[in-house]
PAKE-494179 format. One record per atom (N, C-alpha, C): x, y, z. Coordinates in steps of 0.1 Angstrom, whole numbers, padded with zeros to 4 digits, always signed. Each point is the difference from the previous one (the first is absolute). Layout:
BEGIN
XYZ/...
END
This chain:
BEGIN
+0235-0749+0200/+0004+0010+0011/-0012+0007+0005/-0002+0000+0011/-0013+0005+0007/+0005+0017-0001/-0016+0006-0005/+0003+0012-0001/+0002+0008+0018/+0006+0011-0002/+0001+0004+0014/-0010+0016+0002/-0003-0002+0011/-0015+0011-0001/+0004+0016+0002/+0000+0011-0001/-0002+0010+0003/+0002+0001+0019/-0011-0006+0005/+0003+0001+0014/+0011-0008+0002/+0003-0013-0004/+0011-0009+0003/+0011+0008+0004/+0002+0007-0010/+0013+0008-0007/+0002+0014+0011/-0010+0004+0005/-0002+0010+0004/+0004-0008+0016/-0005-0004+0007/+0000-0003+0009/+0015-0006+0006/+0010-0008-0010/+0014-0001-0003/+0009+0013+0006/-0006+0014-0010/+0007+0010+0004/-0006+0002+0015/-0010+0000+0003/-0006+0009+0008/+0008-0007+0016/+0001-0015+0000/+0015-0004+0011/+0011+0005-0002/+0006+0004-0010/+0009+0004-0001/+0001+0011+0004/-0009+0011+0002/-0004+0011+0002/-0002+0003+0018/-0006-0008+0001/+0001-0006+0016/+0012+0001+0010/+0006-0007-0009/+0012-0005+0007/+0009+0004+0000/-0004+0015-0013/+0017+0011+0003/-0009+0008+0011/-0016+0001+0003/-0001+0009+0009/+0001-0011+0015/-0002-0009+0002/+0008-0009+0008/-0017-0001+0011/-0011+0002-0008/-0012-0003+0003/-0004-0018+0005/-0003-0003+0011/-0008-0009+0003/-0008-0009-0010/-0009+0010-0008/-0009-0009-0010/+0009-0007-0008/+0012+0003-0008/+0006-0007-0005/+0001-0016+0000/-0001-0005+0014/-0003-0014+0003/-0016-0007-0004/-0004+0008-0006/-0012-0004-0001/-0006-0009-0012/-0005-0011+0000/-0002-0005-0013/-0004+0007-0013/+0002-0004-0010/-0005+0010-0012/-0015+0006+0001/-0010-0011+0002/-0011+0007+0002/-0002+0008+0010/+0003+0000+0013/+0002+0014+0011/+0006+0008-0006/+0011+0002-0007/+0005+0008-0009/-0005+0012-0006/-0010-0014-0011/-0010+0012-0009/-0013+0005+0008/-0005-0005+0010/-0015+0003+0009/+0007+0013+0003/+0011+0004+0004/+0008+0010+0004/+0001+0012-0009/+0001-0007-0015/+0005+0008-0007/-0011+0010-0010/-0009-0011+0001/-0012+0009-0007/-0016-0007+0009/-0004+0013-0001/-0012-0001+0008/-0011-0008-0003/-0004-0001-0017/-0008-0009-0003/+0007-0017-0003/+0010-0003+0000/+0006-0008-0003/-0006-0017-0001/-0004-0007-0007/-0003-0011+0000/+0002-0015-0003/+0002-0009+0004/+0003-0014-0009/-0009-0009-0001/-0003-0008-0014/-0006-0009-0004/+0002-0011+0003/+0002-0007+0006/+0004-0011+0001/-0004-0012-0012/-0010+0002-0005/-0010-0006-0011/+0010+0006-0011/+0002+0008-0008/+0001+0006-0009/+0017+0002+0003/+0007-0001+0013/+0011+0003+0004/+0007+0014-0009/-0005+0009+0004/+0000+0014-0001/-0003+0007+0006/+0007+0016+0002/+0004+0005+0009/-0009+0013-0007/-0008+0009+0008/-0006+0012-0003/+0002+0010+0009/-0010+0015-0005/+0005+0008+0010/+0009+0006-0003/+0004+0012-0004/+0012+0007-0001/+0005+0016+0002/-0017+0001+0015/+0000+0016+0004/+0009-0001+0012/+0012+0008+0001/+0007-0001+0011/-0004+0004+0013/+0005-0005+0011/+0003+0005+0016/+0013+0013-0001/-0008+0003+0006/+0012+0015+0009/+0019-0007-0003/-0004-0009+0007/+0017-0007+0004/+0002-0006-0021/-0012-0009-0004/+0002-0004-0014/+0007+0017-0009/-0004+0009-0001/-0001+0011-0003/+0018+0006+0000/-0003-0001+0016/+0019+0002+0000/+0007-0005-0005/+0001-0010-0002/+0009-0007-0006/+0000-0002-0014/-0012+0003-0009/-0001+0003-0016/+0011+0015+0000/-0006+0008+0008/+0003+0017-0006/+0016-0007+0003/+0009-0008+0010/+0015-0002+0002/+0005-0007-0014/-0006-0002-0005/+0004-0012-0013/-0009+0008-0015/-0010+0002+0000/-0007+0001-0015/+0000+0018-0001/+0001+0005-0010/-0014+0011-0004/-0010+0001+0004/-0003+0008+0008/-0014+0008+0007/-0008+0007-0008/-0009+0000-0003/-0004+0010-0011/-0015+0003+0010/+0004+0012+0007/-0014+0004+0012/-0007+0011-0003/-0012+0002+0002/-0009+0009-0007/-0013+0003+0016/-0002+0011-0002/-0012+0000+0013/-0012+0001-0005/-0012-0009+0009/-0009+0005+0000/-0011+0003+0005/+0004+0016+0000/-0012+0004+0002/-0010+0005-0006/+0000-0007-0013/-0013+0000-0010/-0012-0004+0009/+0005-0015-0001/-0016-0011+0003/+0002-0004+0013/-0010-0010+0001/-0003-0010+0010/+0007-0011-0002/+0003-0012+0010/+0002-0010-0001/-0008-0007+0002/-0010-0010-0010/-0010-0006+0004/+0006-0012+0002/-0006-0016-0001/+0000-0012+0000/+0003+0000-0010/-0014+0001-0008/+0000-0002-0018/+0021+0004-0005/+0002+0009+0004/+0014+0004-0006/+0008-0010+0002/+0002-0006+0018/+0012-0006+0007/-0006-0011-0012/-0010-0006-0002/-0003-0013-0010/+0001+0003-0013/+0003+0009-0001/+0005+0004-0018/+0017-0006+0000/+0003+0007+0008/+0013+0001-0001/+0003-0014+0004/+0000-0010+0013/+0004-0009+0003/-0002-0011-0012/-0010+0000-0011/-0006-0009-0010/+0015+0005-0013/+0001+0018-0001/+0008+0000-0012/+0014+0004-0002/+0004+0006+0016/+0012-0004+0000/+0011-0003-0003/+0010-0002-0008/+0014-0010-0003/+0009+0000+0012/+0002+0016+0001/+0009+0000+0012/-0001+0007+0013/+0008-0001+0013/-0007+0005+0010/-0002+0014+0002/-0009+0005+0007/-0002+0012-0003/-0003+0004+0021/+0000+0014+0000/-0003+0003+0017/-0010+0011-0001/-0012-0006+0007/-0008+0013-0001/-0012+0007+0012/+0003+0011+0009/-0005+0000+0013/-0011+0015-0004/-0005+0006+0005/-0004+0008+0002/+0003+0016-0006/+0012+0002+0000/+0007+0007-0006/+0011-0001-0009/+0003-0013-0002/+0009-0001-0013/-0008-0016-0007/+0008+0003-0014/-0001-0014-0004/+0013+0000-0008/+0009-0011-0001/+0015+0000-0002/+0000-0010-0008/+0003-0003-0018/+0002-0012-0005/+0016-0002-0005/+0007-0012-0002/+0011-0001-0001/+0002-0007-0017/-0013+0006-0002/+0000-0004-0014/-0002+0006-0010/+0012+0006-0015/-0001+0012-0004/-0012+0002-0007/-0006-0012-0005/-0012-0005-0009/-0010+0007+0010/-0003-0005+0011/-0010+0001+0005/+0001+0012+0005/+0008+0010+0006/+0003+0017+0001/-0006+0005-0017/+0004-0003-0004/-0002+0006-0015/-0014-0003-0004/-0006-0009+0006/-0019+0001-0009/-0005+0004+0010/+0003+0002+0020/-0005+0004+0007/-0003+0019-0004/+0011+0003-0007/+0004+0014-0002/-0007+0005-0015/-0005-0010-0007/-0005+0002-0011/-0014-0003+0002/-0005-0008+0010/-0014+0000+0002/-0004+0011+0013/+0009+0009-0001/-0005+0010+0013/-0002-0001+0013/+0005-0014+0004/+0001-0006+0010/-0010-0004+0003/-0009-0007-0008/-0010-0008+0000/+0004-0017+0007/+0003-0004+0009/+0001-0010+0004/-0001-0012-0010/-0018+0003-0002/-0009-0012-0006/-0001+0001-0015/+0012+0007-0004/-0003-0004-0018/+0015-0004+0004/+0011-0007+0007/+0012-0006+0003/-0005-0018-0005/
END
C-alpha cells in the first residue's frame, strides 16, 4: 500500500473545502492546488516528493476552517532568510508566517516555539 503524504491528504480536504465555498480553484489539478496552498511548496519529481509546508494567505484560511490555530506575534524579531530556511528544512506540519504573525497548527510545534522563546532557529 503506497504510503499517502501529508500534502496528499491535505490537499483532498482543501477541494473539498473549495467546493462548499464554490471557488473556481477547485477545478484545479492537485498540484495548482498546493502552488496555491502553500507558498514555498515543491515537487521532486526524482525523489517523487512533495516539500514546502509554509502557507499562502488563501492556504492559511482554510487550515484555521479545519485544524487548531495555535497564533502567537511577532514582534520580538526579524524575519530573516536563514529562519524561512530553518523552518522550511524542519517543519512536520504547515505553519503561516508574515510579518506580524506566525500561526502553527501543530501542538508540538506551538509548545517548543513557546518554550524556546520564540526562537524560530532552535525549532
Amino acid at each position: 500500500m503506497a504510503e499517502t503524504s501529508l500534502h496528499d491528504s491535505l490537499v483532498k480536504q482543501y477541494r473539498v473545502y473549495l467546493d462548499t465555498k464554490g471557488s473556481r480553484h477547485k477545478n484545479l489539478p492537485n498540484s495548482g492546488l498546493l502552488y496555491t496552498m502553500f507558498s514555498n511548496y515543491r515537487y521532486s519529481r526524482r525523489n517523487k516528493k512533495h516539500t514546502g509546508l509554509r502557507l499562502s494567505a488563501k492556504g492559511n484560511e482554510f487550515m484555521q476552517s479545519e485544524y487548531t490555530a495555535y497564533e502567537y506575534d511577532r514582534e520580538r524579531f526579524a524575519l530573516q532568510s536563514r529562519t524561512l530556511l530553518t523552518l522550511d528544512k524542519n517543519m512536520k506540519w504547515p505553519y503561516y508566517i508574515d510579518r506580524h504573525i506566525i500561526i502553527f497548527y501543530s501542538e508540538t510545534d506551538a509548545a517548543l516555539y513557546t518554550l524556546y522563546d520564540g526562537d524560530l532557529e532552535m525549532l
